[in-house]
C-alpha positions as CSV (number, residue, x, y, z in Angstrom):
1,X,7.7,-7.3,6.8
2,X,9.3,-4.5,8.2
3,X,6.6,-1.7,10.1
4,X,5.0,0.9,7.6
5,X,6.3,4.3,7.1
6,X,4.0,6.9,8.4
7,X,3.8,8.5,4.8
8,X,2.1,4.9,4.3
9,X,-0.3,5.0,7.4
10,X,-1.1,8.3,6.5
11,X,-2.5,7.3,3.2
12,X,-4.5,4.6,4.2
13,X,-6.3,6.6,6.6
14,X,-7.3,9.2,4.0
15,X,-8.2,6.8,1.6
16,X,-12.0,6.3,1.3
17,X,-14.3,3.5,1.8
18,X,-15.1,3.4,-1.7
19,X,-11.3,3.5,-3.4
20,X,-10.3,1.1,-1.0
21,X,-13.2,-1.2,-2.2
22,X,-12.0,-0.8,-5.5
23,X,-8.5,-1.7,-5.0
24,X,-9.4,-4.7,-2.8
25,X,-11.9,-6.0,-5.9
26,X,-8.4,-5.5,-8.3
27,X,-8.7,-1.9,-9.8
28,X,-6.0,0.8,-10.7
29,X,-7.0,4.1,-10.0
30,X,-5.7,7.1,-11.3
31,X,-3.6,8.8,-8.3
32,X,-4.6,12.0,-9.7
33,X,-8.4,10.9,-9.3
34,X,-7.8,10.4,-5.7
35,X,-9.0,12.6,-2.7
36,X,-6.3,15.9,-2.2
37,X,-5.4,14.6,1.2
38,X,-4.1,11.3,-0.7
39,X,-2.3,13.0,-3.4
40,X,-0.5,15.4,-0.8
41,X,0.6,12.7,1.3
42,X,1.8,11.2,-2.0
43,X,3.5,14.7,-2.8
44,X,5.6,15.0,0.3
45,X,6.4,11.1,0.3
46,X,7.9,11.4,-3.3
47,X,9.2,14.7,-3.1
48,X,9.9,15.4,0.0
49,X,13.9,15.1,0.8
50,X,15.8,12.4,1.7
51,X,12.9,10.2,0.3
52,X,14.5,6.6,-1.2
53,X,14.7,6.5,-4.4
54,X,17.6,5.9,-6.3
55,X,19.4,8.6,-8.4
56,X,18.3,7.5,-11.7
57,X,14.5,8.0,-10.3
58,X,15.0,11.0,-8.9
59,X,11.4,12.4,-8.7
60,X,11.9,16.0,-10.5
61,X,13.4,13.9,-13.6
62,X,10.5,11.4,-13.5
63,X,7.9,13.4,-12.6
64,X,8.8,17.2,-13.9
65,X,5.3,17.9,-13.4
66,X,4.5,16.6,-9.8
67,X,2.6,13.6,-9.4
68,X,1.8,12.2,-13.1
69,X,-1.5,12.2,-14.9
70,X,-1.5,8.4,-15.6
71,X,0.5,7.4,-12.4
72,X,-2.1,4.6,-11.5
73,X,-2.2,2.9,-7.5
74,X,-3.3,-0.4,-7.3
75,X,-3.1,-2.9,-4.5
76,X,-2.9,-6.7,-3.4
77,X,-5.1,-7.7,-0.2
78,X,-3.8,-10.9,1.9
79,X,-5.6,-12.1,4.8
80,X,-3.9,-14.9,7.4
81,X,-4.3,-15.4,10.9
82,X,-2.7,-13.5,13.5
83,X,-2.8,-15.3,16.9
84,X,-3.3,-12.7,20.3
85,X,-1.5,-14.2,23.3
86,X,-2.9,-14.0,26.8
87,X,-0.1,-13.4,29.7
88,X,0.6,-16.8,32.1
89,X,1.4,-16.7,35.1
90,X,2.7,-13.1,35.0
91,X,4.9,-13.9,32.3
92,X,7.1,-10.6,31.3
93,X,8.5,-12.2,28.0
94,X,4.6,-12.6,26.8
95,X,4.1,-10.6,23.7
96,X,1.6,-8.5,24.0
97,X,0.4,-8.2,20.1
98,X,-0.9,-10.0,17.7
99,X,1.5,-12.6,16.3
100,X,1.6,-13.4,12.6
101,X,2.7,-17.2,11.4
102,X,5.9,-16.3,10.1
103,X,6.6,-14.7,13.8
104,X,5.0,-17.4,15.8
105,X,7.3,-19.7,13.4
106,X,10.3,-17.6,14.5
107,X,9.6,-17.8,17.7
108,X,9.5,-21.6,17.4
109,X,12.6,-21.5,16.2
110,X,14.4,-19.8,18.7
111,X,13.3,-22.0,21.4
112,X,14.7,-24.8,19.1
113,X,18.4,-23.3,19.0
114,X,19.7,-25.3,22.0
115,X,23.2,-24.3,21.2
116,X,22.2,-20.4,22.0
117,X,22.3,-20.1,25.9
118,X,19.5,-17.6,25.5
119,X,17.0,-19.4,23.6
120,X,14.4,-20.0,26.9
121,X,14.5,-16.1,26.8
122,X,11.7,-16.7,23.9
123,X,8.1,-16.8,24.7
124,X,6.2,-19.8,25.3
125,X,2.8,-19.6,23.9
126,X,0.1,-20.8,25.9
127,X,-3.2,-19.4,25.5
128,X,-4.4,-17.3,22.3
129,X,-7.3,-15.5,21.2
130,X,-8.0,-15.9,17.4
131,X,-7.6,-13.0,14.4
132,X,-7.2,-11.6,11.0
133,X,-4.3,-9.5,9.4
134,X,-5.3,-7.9,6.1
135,X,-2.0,-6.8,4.4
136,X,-2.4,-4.2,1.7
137,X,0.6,-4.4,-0.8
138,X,0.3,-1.1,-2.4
139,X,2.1,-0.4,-5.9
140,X,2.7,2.8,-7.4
141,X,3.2,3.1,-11.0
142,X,4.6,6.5,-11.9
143,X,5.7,6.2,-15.4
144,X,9.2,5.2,-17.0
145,X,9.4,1.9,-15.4
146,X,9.3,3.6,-12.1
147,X,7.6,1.6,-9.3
148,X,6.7,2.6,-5.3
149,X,5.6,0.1,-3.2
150,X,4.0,0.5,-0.1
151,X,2.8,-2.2,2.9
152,X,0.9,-1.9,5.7
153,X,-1.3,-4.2,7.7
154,X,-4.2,-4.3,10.0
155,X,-5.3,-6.7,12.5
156,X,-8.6,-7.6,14.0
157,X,-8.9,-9.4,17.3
158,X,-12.3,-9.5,19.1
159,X,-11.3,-9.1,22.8
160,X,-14.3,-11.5,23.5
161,X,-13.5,-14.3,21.2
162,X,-13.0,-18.1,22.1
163,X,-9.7,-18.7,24.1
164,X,-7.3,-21.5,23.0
165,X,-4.8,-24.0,24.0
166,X,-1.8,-24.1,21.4
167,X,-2.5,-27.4,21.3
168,X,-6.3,-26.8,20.3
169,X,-5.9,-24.6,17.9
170,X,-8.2,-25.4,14.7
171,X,-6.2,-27.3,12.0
172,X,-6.6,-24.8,9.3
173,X,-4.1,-22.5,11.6
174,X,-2.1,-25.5,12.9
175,X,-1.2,-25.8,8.9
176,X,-0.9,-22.2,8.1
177,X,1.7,-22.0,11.6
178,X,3.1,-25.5,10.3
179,X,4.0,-24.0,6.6
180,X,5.2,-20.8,8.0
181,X,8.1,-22.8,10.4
182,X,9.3,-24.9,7.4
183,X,9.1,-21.8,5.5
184,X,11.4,-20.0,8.2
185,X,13.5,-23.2,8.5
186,X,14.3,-22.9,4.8
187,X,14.6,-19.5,4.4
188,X,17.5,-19.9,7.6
189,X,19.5,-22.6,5.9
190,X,17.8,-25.2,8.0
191,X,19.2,-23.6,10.8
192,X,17.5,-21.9,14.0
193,X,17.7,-18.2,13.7
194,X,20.8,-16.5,16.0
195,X,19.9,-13.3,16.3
196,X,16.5,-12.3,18.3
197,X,13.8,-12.3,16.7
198,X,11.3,-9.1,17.9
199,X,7.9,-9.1,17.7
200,X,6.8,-7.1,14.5
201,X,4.4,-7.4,11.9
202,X,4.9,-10.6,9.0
């Protein structure tokens, strides 16, 4: 998953306690019914210039009006583990965020691509601290067929949590780290990845 746009960042922080409730429990809400800091956000992401959408959406031909009366938002919450790695020995290479599976499994598989003289460049894990990463898929329906979607993530690391060996981890995240690599693997032709892999969000 690529990072989120600010537009995106900036309308999750202005959403309320209470809509975002209501998306997480599987409602649509009106995008008109939301608070005016939302629905300007929304204003300037849509309209503003340079936004991308393709010509045949261009916003003043599907939305004449501004933002539509039954444009609805609506949104799809994921949680998986992110896993928070703790420097060894001084390590530079050490990430220094939170690591999803998918990137954990990507790192894996750099490390595995003997035939690349810069695979050791990767990061070993050693020691972790234990997380969650919510994922908020948002989608935007604006009328005529015309979707926007919207992702952004958050994780949640306590600083004091247990610390554990790779090797340790519980299973639940040794199988959620396991599907993620053959996931990777598949996704890469069953071959390791040869181009670095850098440490964003999954």
């Amino acid at each position: 998953i690529t990072a989120p746009t600010w537009p995106t960042l900036q309308l999750f922080a202005t959403l309320p306690a209470s809509a975002k409730a209501r998306l997480k429990n599987g409602e649509a809400l009106l995008i008109t019914g939301l608070p005016e800091p939302s629905n300007e956000i929304l204003r300037k992401s849509l309209f503003g210039a340079g936004q991308p959408i393709p010509a045949a959406w261009e916003p003043t031909n599907v939305m004449p009006n501004g933002l539509p009366i039954a444009g609805t938002i609506s949104a799809k919450v994921e949680t998986s583990s992110v896993l928070s790695p703790l420097p060894d020995g001084g390590d530079p290479k050490t990430p220094t965020v939170p690591l999803g599976a998918t990137q954990v499994a990507e790192l894996r598989l750099w490390r595995e691509d003997k035939e690349n003289p810069h695979s050791m460049d990767s990061p070993l894990l050693h020691r972790v601290r234990l997380g969650k990463r919510t994922t908020w898929r948002f989608e935007l329906s604006l009328g005529n067929g015309v979707i926007r979607h919207m992702v952004i993530s958050e994780d949640d690391v306590d600083p004091k949590s247990k610390i554990y060996l790779m090797a340790d981890l519980p299973a639940s995240v040794k199988a959620e780290l396991e599907t993620a690599y053959k996931a990777a693997t598949q996704w890469r032709g069953g071959q390791p990845p040869r181009t670095r892999v850098s440490a964003v969000p999954n």
